[in-house]
NUGUKE-186549 format. One record per residue: residue in one letter; x, y, z of N, C-alpha, C in turn. Coordinates in steps of 0.001 Angstrom, whole numbers, plus 524288, in hexadecimal, padded with zeros to 5 digits. Atoms other than C-alpha are relative to their C-alpha. Example, Ala and Ser with C-alpha at 12.3 -4.5 7.8 and 13.67 -1.06 7.14 Angstrom:
2
A8037A7FB5A800008300C7EE6C81E7880384804B080000
S7FCCC7FB5A7FFC4835667FBDC81BE47FCFE80442802DA
This chain:
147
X804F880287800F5F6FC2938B78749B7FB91803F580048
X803D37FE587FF74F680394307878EC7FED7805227FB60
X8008D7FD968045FF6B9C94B5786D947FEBC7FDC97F9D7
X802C78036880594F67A494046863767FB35801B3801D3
X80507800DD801C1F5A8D93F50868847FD0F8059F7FE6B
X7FF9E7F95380299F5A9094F45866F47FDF97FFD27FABE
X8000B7FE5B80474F5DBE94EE0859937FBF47FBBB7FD7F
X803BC802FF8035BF54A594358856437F9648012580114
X805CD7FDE67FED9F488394A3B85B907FF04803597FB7D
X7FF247FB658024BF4CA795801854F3800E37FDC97F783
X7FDE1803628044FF501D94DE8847FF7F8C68004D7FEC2
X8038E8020180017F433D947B1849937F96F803EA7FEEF
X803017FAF5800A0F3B73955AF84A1380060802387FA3E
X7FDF37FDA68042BF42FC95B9583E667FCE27FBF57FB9C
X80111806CB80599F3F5994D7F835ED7FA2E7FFF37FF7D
X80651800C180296F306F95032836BA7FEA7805C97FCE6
X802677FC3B80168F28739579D82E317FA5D800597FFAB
X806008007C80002F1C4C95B4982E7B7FD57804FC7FD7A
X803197FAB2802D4F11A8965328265C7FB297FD668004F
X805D280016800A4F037D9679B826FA7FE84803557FC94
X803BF7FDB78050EEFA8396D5B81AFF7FB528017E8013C
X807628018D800F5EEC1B96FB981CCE7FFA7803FD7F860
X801497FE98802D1EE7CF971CF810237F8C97FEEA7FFB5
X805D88007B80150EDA309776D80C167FCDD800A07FAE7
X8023D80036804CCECEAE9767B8012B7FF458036D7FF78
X8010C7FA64802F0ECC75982877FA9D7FBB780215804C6
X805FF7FB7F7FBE7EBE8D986448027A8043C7FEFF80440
X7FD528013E7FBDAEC739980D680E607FCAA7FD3380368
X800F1803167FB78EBF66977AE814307FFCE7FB6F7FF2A
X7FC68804BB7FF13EC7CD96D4681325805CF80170802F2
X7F9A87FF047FF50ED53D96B0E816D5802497FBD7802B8
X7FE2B802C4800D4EDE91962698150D8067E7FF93804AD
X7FB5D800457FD9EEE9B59605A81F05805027FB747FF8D
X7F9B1803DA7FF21EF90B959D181C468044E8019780379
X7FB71800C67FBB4F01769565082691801AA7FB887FD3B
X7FBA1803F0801ECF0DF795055821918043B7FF7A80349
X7FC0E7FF7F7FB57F165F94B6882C4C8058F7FD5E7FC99
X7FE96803318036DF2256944E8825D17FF5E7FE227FA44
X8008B8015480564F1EDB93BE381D057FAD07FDD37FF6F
X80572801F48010FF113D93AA1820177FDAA8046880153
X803CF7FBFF7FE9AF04F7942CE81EA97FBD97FFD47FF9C
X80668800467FAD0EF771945988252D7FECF805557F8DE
X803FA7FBB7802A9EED7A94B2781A207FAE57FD46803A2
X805097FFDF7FD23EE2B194F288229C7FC55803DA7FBD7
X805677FD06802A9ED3F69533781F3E7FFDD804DA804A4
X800637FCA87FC5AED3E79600A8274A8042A80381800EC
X7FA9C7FC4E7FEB8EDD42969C382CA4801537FEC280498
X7FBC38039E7FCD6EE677962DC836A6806198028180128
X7FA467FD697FF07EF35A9683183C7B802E87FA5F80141
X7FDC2805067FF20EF516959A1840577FC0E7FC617FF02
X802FE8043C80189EF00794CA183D457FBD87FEAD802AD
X803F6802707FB4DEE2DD9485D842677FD6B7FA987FFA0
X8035B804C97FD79EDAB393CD1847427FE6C7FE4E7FA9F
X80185802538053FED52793B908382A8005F803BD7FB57
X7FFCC7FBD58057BED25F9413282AE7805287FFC37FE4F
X7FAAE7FFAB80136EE0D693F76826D07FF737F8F97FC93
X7FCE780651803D2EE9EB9358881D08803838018C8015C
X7FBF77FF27800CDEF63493485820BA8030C7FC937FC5B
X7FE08801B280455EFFA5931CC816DA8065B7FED080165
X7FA3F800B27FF87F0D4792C2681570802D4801F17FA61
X7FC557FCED8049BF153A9361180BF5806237FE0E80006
X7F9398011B7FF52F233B930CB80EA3800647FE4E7FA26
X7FF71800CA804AEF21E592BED7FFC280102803357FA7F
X800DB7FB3480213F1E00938D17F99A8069C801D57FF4C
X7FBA17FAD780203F2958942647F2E37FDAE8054B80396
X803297FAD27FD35F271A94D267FC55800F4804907FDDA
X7FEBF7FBA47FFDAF2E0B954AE7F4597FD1D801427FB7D
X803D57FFA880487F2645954337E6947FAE07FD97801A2
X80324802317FDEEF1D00949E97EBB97FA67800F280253
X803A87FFE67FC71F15B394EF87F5017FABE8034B80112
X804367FD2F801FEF08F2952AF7EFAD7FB227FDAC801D4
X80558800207FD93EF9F69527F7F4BD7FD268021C7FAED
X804CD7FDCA8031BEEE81955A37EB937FB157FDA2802A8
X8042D801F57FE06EE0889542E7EE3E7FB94803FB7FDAD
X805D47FBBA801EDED16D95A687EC737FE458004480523
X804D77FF627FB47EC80895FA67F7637FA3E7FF4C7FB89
X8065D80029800D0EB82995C2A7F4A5800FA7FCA07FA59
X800328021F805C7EBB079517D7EA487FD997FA0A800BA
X801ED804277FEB1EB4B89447C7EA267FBC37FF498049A
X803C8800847F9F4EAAF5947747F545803E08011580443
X7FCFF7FDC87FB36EB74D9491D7FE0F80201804787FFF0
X7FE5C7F9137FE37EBD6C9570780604805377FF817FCDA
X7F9827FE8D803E1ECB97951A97FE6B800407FC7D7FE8A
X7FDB1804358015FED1A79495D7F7CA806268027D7FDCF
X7FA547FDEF7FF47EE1FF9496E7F8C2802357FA867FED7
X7FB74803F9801A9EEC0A941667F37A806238020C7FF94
X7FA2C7FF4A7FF0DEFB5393F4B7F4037FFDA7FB7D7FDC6
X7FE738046A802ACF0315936BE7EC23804537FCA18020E
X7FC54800E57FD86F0B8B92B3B7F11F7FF777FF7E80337
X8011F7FF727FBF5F05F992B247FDDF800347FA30803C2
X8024C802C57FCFEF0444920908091F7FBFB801808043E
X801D77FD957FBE6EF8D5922EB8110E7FFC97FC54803DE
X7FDD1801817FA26EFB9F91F4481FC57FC217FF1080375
X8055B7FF607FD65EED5D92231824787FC6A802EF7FEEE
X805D27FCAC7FFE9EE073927F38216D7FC387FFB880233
X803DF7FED97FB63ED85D92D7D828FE7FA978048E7FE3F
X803B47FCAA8015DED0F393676820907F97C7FD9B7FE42
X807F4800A88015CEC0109366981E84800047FE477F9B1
X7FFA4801D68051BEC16692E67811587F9D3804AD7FC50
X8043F7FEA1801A4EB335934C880EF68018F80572800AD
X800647FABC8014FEB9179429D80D828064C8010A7FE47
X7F8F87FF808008EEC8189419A80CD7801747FAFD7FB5B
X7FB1F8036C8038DED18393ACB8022F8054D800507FFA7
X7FD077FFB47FFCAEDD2B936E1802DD803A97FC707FBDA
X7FD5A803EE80201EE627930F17F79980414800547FF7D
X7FB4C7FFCC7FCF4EF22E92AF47F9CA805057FFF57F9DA
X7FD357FFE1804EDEF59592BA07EA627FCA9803BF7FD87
X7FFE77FD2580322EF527935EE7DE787FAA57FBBD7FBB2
X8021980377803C1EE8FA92F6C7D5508053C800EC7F920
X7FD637FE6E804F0EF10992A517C9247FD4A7FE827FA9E
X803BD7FFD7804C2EEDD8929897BA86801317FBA17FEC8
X800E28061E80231EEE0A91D777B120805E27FEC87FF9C
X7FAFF801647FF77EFCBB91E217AFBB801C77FFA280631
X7FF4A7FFD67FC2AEFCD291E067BF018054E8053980378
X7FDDA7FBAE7FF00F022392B2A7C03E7FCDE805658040C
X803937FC777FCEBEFD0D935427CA5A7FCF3803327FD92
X803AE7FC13802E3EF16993CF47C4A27FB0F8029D80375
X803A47FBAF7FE47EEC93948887CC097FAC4803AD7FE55
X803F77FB738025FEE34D94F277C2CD7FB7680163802C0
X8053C7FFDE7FD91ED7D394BF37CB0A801128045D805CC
X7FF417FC187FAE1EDEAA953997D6D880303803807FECC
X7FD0A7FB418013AEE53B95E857CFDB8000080391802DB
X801D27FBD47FB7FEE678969987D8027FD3E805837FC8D
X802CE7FAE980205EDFC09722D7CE637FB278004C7FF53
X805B97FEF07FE0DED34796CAF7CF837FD758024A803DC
X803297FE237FA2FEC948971B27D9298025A7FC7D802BD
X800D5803727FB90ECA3C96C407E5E7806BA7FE058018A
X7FC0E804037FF60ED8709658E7E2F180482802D38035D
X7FBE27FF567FCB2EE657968E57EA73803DA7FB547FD4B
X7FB05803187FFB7EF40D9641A7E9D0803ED8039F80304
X7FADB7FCC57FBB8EFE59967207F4888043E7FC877FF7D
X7FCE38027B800C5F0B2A964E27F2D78059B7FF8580434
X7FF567FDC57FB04F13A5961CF7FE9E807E27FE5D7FC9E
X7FB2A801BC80086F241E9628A7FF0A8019A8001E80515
X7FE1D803927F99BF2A1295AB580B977FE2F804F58032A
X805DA7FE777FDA0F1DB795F97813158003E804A180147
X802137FA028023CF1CA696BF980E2B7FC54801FB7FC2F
X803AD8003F80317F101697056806DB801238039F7FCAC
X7FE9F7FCDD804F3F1636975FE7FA047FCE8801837FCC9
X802E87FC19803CDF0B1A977C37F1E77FACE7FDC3800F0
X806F280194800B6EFB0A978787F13C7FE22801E87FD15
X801AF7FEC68048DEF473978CA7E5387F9F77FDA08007C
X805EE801B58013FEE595977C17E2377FD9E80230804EC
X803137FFCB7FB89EDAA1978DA7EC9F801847FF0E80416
X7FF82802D27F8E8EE07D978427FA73803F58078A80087
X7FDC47FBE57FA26EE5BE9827280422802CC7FFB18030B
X7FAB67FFB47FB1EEEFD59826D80DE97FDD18036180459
């Protein structure tokens, strides 16, 4: 018995995952922090090693393809707000972010055939980004942002 509960601790350690991101705006004074524990994740306004008291959405990704799937885009300084970030597919779980400077959407805007249509957040405009994560690993950053 005392070597089950052993291996179900040492089990139970191995079975989580976890990654943090801060990503920043070109000048750098922004920055964007993801913590993805599992199958859920913390986009914070700020740079964060862990989740705090506010400014955050957490999200429920367990739906997402983590392995093609699992894509972020967004703008800094667009609409009057410091970002605006989206993921497709999403459930959000809780928000907590300053609506009056932060955005958060929990779908891809789509076109008239109801197909995802990014153009407006390309990552080749000014300002824009797209990070692309594989089972919570940050594989690629394209456009305006920093690591």
């Amino acid at each position: 018995m005392k070597y089950v509960s052993r291996l179900i601790i040492i089990t139970s350690f191995l079975g989580c995952t976890k990654s943090t991101y801060h990503i920043y705006s070109p000048n750098k004074d922004q920055c964007i922090t993801f913590i993805t524990h599992n199958d859920t994740r913390y986009i914070v306004a700020g740079k964060y090693n862990s989740v705090p008291e506010s400014n955050f959405v957490k999200i429920d990704i367990s739906k997402v393809d983590r392995n093609a799937g699992d894509q972020i885009i967004g703008c800094w300084k667009r609409n009057k707000l410091e970002w605006t970030v989206m993921m497709n597919g999403v459930t959000i779980l809780e928000n907590k972010l300053d609506t009056n400077k932060f955005l958060f959407q929990k779908n891809f805007p789509v076109d008239r055939y109801g197909s995802p249509n990014v153009l407006d957040y390309d990552r080749r405009k000014k300002n824009c980004f797209s990070l692309d994560f594989e089972y919570y690993k940050l594989r690629r950053i394209e456009g305006d942002a920093e690591q």
